[in-house]
C-alpha positions in Angstrom: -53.5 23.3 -26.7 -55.1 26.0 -25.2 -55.0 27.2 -21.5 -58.6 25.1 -20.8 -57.4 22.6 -21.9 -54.5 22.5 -20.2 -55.9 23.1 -16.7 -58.4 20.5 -17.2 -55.6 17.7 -18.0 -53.2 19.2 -15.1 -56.4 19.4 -12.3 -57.0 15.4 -13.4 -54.0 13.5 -14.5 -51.5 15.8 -13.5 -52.9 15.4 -10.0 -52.8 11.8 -10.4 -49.0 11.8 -11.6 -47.6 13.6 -8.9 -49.4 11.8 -6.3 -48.2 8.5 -7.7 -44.9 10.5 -7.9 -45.5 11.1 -4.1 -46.8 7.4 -2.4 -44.0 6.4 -4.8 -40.9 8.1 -2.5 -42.6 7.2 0.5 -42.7 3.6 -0.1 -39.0 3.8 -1.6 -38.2 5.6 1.9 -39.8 3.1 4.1 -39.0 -0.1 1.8 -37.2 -2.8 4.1 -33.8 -3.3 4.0 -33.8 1.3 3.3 -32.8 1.4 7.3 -29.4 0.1 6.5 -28.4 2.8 3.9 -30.7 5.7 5.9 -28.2 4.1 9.1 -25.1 4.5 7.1 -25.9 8.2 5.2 -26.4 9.4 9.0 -22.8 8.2 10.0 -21.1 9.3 7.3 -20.2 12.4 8.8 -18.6 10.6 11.9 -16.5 8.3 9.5 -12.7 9.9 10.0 -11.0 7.3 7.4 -12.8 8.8 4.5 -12.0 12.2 4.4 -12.0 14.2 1.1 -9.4 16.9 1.5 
């Protein structure tokens, strides 16, 4: 595969890929029931019963 080649499939597919990638995470972010875990990761630090020493 030469380097033509190669820029013509990563300026069309490629592009395509990542942004699927992208809309991808942001709906697994902003899925219902997410607010629970995102509520829970941002108290972890506050929870004293847990404590990895």
């Amino acid at each position: 595969m030469n380097y033509e080649a190669l820029r013509h499939f990563a300026d069309s597919w490629g592009l395509l890929f990542m942004a699927g990638v992208f809309l991808t995470l942001i709906g697994w972010t902003f899925r219902p029931g997410a607010g629970r875990h995102h509520e829970a990761a941002a108290d972890m630090i506050f929870d004293e019963d847990k404590k990895d020493v």
